[in-house]
LUMZAFI-652888 format. One record per atom (N, C-alpha, C): residue in one letter; x, z, y negated. Coordinates in steps of 0.05 Angstrom, whole numbers, plus 5000, padded with zeros to 4 digits. Each point is the difference from the previous one (the first is absolute). Layout:
N
AXZY...
***
This chain:
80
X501750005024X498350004976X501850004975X499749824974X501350044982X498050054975X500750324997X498349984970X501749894977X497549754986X501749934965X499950244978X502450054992X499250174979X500249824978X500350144971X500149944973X501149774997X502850075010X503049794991X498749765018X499450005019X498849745025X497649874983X498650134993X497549824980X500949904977X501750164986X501449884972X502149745005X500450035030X501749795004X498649745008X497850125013X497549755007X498649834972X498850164994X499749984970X502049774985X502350045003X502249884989X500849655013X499250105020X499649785020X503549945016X501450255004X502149915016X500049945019X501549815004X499849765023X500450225027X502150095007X501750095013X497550265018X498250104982X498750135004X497849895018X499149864991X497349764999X500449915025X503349895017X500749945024X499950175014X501250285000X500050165018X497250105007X497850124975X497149995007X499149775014X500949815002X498049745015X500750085024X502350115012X501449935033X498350375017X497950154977X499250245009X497349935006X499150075026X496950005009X498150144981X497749985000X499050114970X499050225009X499250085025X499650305004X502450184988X502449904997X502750104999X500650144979X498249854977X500850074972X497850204985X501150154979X497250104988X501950124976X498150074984X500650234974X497250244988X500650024983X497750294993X499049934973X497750254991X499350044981X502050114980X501450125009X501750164982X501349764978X502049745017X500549694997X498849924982X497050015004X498249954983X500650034970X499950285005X499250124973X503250034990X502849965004X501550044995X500249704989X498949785006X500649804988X498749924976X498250195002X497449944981X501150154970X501550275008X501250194983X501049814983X502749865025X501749744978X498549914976X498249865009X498149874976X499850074984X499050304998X499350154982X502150034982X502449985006X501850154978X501849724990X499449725017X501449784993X498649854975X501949954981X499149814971X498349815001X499349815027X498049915002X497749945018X498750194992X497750195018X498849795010X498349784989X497949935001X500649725021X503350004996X500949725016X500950115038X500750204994X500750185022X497250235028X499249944982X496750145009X498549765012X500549824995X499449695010X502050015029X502049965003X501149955010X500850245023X499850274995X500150205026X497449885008X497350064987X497649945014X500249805018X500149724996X500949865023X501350055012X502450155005X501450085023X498550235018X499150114985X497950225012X498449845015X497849834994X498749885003X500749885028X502549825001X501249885027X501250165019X501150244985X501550145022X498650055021X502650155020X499750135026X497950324996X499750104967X498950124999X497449995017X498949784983X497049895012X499649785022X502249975000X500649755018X502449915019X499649795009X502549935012X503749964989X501650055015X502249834993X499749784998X498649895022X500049684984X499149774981X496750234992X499749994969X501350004980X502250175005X501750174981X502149734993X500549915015X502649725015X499049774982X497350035015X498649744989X500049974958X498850295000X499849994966X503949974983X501050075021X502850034986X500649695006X500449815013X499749734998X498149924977X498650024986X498149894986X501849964967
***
């Protein structure tokens, strides 16, 4: 089992490749993260200069993640 924390979503988010490959080669039961994730990314927002562009942009990751969803949602939206 691999939980994503903070630095793993901020890096998803970011869209590193390197990352993006190694999540694709993990079965999706395999992967997961938390609420805590959640709200720790959400915090970011809060205190980053631009709120309104960034609050866009966790939501859709929220949105796709393994939170609510699959890894390979997650795959899929990071290709997009």
């Amino acid at each position: 089992m691999y939980l994503l924390d903070t630095n793993h979503c901020s890096r998803l988010i970011l869209r590193d490749a390197n990352l993006i490959l190694r999540l694709s080669e993990i079965p999706d039961r395999n992967v997961a993260t938390c609420a805590i994730v959640a709200g720790e990314l959400i915090n970011m927002v809060e205190q980053s200069q631009q709120r309104s562009q960034n609050i866009i942009i966790i939501q859709n990751f929220l949105d796709a993640s393994i939170f609510t969803r699959s890894i390979q949602r997650l795959l899929r939206y990071m290709e997009s």
